[in-house]
N, C-alpha and C positions, 0 to 999 in steps of 0.2 A: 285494786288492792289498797287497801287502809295502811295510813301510814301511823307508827308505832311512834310513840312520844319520845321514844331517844333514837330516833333514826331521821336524816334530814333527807329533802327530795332525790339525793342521788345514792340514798343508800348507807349513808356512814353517818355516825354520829358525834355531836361535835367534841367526844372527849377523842375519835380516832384522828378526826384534823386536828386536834391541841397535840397530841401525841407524833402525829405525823411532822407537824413544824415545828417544834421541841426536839425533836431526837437528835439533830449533828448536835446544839450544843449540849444536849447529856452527854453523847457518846465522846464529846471534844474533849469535857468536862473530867470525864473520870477517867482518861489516858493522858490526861493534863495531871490529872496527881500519880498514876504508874501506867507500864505498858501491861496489857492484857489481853487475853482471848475470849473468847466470842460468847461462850458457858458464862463464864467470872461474869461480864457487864451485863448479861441480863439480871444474875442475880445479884449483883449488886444495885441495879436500880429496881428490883424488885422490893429489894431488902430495904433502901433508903428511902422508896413510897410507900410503904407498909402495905406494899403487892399492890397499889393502883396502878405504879406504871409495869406495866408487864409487854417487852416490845417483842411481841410476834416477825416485824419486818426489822431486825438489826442487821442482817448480814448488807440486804440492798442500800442502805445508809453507810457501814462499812466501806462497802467498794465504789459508792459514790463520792465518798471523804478522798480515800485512796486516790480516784481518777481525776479529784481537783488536787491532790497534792499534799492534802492536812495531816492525812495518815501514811504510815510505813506498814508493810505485814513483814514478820521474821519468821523463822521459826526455830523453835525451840524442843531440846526433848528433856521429859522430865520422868521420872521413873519408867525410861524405856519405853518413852511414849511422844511421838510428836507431835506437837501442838503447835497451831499458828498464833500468832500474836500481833495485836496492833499496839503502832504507840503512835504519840500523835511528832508533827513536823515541828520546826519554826514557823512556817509561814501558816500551820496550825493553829499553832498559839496565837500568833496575830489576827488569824479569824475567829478564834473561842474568842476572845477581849472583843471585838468586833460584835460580836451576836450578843452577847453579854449587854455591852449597850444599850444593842437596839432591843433585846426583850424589855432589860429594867423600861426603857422610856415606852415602848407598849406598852406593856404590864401598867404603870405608873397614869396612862391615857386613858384607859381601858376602864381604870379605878375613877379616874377623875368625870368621866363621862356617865359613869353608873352611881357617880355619888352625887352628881350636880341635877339642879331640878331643869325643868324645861324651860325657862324663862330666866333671865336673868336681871338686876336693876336696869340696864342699859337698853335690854330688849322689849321693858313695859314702856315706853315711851311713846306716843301716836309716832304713827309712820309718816305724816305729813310735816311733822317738826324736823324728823331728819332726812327729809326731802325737800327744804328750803329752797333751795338753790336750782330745783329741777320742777317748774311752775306743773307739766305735764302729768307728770307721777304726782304731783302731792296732789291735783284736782282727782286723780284713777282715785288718791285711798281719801280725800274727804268726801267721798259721794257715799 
């Protein structure tokens, strides 16, 4: 079976893993500014990717947040209708800030790695110069 240019060897493609390990902190993100139910934050992170992000898997992200502790569910009724709702915790909030981090400085690696060339001044140097001191290796690369 041929594989299709946006599908990687196991089947998914790399925007559904970008999406897969992005989603606590959307989902942290945006019960970090109000509490909401499960309709509201699709479409609201529909709305604020102009429909790229559309998360098919939010509820399992939900009650994964929930079972470490980030999230609360309540419920609420609103025109004679009950609806559950998540909002996020304290020790939420100290994990949103937490992930926040760690994407900016991925994110920030990721860019620095894809803008940098393959070589760098340090790395054009004969390998036997900075092998001085190791008479063995520096005879392996002047041969």
């Amino acid at each position: 079976m041929a594989r299709t240019a946006n599908k990687d060897v196991g089947g998914h493609s790399f925007e559904d893993y970008f999406k897969r390990a992005t989603s606590p902190l959307l989902v942290l993100h945006l019960l970090n500014e109000e509490p909401m139910y499960g309709y509201k934050m699709t479409q609201e992170l529909k709305k604020r990717s102009n429909a790229v992000y559309n998360m098919s898997f939010l509820y399992p992200v939900l009650y994964r947040l929930q079972e470490q502790g980030f999230v609360t569910e309540f419920s609420k009724e609103i025109n004679h209708r009950l609806r559950n709702y998540y909002a996020i915790t304290d020790i939420g909030r100290d994990y949103l800030e937490q992930l926040k981090v760690k994407y900016q400085m991925l994110l920030v690696a990721v860019e620095d790695i894809m803008n940098s060339s393959a070589t760098s001044e340090s790395e054009t140097e004969e390998p036997a110069d900075e092998l001085e001191g190791d008479s063995e290796a520096a005879m392996v690369f002047a041969k």
